[in-house]
N, CA, C and O atoms as a Tinker XYZ file with bonds, in Angstrom:
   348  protein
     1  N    -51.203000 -138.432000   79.137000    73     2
     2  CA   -52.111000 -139.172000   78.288000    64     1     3
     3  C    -53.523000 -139.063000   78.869000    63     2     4     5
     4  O    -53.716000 -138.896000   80.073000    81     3
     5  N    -54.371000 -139.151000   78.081000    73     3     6
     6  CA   -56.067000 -138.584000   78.571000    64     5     7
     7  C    -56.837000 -140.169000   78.577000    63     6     8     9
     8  O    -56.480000 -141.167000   77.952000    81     7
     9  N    -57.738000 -140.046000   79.295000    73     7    10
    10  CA   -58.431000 -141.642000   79.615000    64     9    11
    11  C    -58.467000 -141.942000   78.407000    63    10    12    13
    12  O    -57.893000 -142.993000   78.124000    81    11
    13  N    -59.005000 -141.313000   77.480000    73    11    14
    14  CA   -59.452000 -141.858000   76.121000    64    13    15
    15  C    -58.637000 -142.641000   74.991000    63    14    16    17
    16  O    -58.847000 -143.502000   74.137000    81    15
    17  N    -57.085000 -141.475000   75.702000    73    15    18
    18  CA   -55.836000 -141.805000   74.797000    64    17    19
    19  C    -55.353000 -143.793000   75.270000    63    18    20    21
    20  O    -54.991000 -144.628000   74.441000    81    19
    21  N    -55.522000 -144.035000   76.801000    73    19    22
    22  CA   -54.982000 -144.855000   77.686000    64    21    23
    23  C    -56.235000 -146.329000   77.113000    63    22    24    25
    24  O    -55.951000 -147.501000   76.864000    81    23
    25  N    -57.406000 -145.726000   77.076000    73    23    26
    26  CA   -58.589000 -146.867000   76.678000    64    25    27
    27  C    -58.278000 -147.093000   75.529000    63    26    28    29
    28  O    -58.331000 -148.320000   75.449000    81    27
    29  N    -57.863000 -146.537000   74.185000    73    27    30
    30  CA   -57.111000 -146.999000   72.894000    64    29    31
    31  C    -56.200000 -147.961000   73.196000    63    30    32    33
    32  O    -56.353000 -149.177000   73.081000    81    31
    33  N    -54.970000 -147.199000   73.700000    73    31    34
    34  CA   -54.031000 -147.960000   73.783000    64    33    35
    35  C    -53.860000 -149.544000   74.182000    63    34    36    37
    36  O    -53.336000 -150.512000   73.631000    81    35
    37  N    -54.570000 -149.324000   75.423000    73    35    38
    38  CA   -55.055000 -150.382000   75.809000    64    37    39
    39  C    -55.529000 -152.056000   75.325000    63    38    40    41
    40  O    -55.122000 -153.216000   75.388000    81    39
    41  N    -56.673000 -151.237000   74.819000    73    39    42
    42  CA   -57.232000 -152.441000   73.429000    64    41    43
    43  C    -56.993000 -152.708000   72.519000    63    42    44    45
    44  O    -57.116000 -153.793000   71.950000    81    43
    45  N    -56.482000 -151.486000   72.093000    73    43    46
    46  CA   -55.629000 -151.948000   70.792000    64    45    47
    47  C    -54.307000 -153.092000   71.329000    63    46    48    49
    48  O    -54.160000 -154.045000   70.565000    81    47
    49  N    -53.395000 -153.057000   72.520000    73    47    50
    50  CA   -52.619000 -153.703000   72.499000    64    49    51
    51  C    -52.773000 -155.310000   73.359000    63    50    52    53
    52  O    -51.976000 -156.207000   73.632000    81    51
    53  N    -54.254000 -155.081000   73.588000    73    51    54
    54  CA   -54.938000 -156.393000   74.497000    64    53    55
    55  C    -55.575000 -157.956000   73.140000    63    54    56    57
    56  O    -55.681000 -159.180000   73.218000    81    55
    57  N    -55.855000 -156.785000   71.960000    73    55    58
    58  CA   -56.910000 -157.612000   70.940000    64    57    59
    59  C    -56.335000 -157.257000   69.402000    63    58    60    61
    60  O    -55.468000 -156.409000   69.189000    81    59
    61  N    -56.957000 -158.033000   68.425000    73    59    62
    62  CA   -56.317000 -157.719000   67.462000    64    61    63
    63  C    -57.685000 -156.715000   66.858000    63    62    64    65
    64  O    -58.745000 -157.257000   66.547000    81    63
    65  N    -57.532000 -155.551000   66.775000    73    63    66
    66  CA   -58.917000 -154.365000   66.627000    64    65    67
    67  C    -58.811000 -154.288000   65.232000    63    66    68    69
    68  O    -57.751000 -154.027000   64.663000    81    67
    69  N    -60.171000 -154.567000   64.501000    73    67    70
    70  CA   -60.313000 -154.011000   63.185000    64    69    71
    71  C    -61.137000 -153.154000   63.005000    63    70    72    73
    72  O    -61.494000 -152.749000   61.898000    81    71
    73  N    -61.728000 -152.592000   64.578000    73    71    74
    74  CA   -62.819000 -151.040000   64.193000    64    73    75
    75  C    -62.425000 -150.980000   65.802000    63    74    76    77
    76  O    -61.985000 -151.811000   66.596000    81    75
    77  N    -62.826000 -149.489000   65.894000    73    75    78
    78  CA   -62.640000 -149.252000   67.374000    64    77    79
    79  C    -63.056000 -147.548000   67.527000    63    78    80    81
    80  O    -62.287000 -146.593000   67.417000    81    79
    81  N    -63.978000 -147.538000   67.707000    73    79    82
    82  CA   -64.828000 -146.411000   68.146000    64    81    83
    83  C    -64.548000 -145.832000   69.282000    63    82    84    85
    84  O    -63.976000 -146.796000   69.791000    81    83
    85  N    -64.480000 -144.704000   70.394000    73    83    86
    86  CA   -64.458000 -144.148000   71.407000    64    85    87
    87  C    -65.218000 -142.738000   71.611000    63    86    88    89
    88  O    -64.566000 -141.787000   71.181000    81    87
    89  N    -66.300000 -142.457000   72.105000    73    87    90
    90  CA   -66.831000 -141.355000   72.246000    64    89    91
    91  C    -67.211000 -141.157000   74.136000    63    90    92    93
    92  O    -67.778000 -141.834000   74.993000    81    91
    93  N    -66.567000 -139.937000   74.076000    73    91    94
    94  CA   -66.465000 -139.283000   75.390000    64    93    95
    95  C    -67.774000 -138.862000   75.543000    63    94    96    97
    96  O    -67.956000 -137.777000   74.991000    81    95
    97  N    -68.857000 -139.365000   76.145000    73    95    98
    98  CA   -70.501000 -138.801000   76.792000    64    97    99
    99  C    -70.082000 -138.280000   77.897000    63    98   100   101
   100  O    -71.132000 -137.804000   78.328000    81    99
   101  N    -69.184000 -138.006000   78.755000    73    99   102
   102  CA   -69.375000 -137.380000   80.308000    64   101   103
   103  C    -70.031000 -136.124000   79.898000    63   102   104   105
   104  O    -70.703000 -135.630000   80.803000    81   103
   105  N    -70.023000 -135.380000   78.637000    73   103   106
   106  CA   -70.881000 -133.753000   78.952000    64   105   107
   107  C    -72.246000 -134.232000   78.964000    63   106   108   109
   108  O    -73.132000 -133.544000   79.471000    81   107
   109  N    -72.460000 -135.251000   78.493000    73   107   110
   110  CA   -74.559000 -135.987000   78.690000    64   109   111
   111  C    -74.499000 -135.801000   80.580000    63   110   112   113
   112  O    -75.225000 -134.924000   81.049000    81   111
   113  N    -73.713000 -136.562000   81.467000    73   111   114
   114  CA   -74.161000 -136.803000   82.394000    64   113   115
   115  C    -73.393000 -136.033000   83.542000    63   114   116   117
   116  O    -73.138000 -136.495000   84.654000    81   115
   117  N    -72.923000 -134.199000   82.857000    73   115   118
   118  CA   -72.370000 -133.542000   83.877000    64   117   119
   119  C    -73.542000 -133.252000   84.802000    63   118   120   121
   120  O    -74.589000 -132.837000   84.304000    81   119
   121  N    -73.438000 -133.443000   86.130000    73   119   122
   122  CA   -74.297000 -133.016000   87.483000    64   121   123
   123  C    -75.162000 -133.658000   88.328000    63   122   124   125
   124  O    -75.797000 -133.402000   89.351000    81   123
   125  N    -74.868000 -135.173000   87.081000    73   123   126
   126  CA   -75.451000 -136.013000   87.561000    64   125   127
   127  C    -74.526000 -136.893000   89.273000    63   126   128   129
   128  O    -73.312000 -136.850000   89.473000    81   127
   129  N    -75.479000 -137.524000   90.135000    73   127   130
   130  CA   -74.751000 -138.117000   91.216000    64   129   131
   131  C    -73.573000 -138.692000   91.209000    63   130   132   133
   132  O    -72.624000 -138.383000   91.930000    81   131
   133  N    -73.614000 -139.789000   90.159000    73   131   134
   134  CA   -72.152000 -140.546000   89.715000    64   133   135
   135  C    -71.281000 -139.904000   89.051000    63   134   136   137
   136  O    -70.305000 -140.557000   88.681000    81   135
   137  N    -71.330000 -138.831000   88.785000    73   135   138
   138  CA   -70.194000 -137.847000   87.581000    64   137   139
   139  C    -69.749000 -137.002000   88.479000    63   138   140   141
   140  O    -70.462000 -136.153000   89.014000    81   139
   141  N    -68.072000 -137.236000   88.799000    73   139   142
   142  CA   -67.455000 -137.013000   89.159000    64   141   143
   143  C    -67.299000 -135.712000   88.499000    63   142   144   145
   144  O    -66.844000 -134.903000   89.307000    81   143
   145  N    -67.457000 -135.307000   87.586000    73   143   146
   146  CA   -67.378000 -133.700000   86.781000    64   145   147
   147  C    -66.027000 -133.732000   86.345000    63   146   148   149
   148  O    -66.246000 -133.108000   85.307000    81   147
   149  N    -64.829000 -133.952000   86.299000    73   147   150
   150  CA   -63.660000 -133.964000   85.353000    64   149   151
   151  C    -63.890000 -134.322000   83.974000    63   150   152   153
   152  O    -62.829000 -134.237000   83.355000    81   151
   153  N    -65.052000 -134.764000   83.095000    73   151   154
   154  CA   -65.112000 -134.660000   82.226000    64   153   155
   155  C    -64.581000 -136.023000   81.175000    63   154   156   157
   156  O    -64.765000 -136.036000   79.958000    81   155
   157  N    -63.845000 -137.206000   82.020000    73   155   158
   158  CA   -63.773000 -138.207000   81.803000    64   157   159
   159  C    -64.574000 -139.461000   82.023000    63   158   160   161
   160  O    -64.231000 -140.642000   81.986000    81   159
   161  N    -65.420000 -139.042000   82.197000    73   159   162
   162  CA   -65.982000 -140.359000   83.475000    64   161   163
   163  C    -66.642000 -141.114000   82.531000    63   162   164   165
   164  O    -66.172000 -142.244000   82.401000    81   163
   165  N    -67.675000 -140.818000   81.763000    73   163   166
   166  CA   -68.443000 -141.801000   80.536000    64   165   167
   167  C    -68.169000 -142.030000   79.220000    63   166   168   169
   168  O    -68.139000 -140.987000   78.567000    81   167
   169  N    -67.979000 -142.925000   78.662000    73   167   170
   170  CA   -67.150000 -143.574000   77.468000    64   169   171
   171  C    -68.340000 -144.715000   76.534000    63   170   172   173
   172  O    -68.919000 -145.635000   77.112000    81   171
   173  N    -68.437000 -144.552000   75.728000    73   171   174
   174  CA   -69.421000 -145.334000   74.606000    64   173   175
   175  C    -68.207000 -146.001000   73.796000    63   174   176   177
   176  O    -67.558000 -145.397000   72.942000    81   175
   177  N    -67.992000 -147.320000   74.180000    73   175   178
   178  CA   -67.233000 -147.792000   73.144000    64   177   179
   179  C    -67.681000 -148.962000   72.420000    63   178   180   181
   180  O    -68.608000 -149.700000   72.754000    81   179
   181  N    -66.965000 -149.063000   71.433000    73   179   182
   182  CA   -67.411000 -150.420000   69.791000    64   181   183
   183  C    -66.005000 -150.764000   69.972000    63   182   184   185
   184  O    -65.109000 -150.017000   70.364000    81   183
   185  N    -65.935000 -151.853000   69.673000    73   183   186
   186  CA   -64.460000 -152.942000   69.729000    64   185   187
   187  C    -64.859000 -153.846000   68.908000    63   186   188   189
   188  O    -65.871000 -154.520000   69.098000    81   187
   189  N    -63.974000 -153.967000   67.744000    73   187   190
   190  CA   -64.390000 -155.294000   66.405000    64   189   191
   191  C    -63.045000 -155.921000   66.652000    63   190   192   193
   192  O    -62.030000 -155.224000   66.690000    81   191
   193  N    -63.014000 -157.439000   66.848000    73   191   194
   194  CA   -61.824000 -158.081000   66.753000    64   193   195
   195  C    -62.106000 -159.612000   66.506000    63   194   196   197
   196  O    -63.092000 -160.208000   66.939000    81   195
   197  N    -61.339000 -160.027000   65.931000    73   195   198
   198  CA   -61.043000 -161.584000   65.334000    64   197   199
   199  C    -61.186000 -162.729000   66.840000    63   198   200   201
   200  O    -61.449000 -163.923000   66.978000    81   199
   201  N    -60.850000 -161.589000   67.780000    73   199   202
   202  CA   -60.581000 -162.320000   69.115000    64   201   203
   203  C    -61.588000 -162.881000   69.868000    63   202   204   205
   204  O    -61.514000 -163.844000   70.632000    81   203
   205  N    -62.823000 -161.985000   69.499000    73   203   206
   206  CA   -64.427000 -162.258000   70.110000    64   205   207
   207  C    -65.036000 -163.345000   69.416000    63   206   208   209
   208  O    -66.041000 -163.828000   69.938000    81   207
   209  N    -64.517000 -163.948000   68.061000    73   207   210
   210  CA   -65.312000 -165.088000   67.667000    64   209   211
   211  C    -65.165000 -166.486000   68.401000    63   210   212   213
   212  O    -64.084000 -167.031000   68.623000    81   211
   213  N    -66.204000 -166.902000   68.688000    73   211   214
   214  CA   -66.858000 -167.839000   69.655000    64   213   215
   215  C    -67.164000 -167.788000   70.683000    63   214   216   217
   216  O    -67.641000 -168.585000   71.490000    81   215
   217  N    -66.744000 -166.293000   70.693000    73   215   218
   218  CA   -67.470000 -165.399000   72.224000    64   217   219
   219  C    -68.865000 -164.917000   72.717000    63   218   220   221
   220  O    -69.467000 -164.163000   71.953000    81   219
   221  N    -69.394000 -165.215000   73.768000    73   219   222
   222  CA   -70.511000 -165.095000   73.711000    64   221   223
   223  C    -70.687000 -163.511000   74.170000    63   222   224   225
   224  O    -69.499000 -163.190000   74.151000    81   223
   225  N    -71.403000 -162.305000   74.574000    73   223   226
   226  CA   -71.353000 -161.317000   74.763000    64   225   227
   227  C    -70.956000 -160.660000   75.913000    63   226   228   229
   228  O    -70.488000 -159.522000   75.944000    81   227
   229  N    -71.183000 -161.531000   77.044000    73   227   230
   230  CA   -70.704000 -161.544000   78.197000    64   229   231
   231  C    -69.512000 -162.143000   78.661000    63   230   232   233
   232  O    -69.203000 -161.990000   79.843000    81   231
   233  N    -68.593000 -162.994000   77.682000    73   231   234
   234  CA   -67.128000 -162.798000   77.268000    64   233   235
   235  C    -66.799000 -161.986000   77.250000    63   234   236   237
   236  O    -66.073000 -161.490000   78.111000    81   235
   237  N    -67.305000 -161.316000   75.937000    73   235   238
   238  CA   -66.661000 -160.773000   75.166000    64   237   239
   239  C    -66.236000 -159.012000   76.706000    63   238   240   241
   240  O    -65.273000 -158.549000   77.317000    81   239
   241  N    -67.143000 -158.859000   76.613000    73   239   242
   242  CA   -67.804000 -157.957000   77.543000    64   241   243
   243  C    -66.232000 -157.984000   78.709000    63   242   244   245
   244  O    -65.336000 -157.140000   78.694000    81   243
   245  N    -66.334000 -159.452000   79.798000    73   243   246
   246  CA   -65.609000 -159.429000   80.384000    64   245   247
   247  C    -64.309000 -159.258000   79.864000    63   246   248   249
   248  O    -63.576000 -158.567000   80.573000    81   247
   249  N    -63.745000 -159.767000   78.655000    73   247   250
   250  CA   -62.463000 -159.577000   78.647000    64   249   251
   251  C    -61.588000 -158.205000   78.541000    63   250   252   253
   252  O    -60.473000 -157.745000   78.786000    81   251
   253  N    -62.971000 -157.840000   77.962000    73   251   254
   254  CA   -62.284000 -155.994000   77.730000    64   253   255
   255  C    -62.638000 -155.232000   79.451000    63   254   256   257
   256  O    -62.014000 -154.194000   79.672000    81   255
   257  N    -63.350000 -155.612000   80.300000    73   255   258
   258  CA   -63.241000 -154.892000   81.276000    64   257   259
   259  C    -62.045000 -155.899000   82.170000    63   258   260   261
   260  O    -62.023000 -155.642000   83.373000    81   259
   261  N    -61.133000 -156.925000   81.736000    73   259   262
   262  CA   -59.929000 -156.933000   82.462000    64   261   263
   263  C    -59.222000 -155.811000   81.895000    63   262   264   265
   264  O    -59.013000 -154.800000   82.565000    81   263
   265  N    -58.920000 -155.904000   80.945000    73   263   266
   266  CA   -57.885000 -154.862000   80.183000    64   265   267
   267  C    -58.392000 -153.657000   80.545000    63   266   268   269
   268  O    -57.526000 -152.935000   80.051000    81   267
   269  N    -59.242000 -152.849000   81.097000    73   267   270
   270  CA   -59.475000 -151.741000   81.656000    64   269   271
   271  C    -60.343000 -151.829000   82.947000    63   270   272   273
   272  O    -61.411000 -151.243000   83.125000    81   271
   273  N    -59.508000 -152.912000   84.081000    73   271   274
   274  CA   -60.429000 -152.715000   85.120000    64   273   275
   275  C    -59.218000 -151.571000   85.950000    63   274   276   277
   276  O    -59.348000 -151.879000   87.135000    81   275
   277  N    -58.258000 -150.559000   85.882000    73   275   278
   278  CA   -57.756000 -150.166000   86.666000    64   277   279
   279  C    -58.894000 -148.466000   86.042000    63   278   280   281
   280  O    -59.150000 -147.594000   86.873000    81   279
   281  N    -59.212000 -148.385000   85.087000    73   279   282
   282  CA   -59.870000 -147.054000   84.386000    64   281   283
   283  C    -60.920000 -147.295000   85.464000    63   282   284   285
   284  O    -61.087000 -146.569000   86.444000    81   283
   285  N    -61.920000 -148.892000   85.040000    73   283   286
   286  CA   -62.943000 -148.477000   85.663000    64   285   287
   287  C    -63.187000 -148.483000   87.336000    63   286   288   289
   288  O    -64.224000 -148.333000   87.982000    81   287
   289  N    -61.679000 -148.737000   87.799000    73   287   290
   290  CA   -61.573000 -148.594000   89.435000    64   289   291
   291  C    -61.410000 -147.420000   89.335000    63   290   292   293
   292  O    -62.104000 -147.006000   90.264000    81   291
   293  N    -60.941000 -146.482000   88.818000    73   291   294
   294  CA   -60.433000 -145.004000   88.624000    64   293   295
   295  C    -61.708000 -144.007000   88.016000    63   294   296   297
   296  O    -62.912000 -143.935000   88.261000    81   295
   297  N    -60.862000 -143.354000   87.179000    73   295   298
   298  CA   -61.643000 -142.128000   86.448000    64   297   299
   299  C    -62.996000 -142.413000   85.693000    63   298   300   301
   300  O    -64.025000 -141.774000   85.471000    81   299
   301  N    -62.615000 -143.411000   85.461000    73   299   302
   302  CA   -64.386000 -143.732000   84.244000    64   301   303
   303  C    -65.902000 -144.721000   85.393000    63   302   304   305
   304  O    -66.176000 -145.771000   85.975000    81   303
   305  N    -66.227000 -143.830000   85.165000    73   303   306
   306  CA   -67.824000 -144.575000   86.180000    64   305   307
   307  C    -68.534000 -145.248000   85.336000    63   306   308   309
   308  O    -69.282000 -146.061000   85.880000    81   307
   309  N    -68.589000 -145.200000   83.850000    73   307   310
   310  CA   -69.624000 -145.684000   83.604000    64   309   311
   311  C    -69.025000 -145.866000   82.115000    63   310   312   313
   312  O    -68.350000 -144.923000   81.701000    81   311
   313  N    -69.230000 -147.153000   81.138000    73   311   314
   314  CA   -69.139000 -147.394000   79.900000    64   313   315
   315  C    -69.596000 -148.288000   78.959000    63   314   316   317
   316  O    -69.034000 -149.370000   78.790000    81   315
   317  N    -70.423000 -147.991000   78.422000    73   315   318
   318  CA   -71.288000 -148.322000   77.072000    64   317   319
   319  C    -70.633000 -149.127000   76.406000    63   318   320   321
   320  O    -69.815000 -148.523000   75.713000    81   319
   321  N    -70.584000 -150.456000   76.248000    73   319   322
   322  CA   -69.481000 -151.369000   75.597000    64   321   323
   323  C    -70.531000 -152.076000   74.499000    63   322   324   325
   324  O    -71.714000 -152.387000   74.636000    81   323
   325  N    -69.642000 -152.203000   73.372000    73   323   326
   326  CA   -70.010000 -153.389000   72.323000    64   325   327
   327  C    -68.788000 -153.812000   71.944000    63   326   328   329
   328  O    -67.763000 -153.170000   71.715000    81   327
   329  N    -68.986000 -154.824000   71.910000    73   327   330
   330  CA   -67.817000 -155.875000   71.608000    64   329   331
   331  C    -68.092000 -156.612000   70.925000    63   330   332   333
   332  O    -68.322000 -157.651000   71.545000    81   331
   333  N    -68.301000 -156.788000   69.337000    73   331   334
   334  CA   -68.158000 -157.469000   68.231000    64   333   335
   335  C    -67.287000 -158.501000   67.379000    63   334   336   337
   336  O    -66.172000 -157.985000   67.294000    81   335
   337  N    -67.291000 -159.512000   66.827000    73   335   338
   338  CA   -66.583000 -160.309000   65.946000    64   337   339
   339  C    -66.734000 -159.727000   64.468000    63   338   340   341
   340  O    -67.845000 -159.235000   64.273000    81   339
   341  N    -65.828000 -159.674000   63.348000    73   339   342
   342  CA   -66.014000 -159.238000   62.217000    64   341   343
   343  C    -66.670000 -160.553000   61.675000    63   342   344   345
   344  O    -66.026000 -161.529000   61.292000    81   343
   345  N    -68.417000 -160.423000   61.698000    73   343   346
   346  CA   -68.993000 -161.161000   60.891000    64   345   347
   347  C    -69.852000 -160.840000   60.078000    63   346   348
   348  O    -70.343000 -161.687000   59.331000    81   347
């Protein structure tokens, strides 16, 4: 399974997702210091869920980096998060 496949899975089975975006940027920041160069490392993600309402952004924020704090101890250095309520 590929980081990208594992960061789906993930959220999808952490939140109840009614949009969920994932775009792989590591080719923006191949050569850079923090890029490990495998080609996984940077991730732009959107997360819409029922679960974030009354969440403030930095909730919201934290709860999705429990559900992927073993990625971001691992393969992914760096990720672009929005975390939305369907409003």
């Amino acid at each position: 399974m590929t980081v990208a496949e594992t960061i789906e899975q993930k959220i999808r089975a952490a939140f109840d997702v009614t949009d969920f975006q994932l775009e792989n940027e590591s080719h923006k920041h191949a050569g850079h210091a923090g890029s490990p160069g495998h080609g996984n490392s940077h991730f732009k993600l959107l997360v819409v869920s029922p679960d974030f309402v009354g969440k403030n952004r930095v909730a919201r924020q934290r709860d999705i980096y429990r559900v992927l704090k073993d990625e971001l101890a691992g393969p992914v250095h760096a990720l672009s998060l929005d975390a939305r309520a369907p409003e």
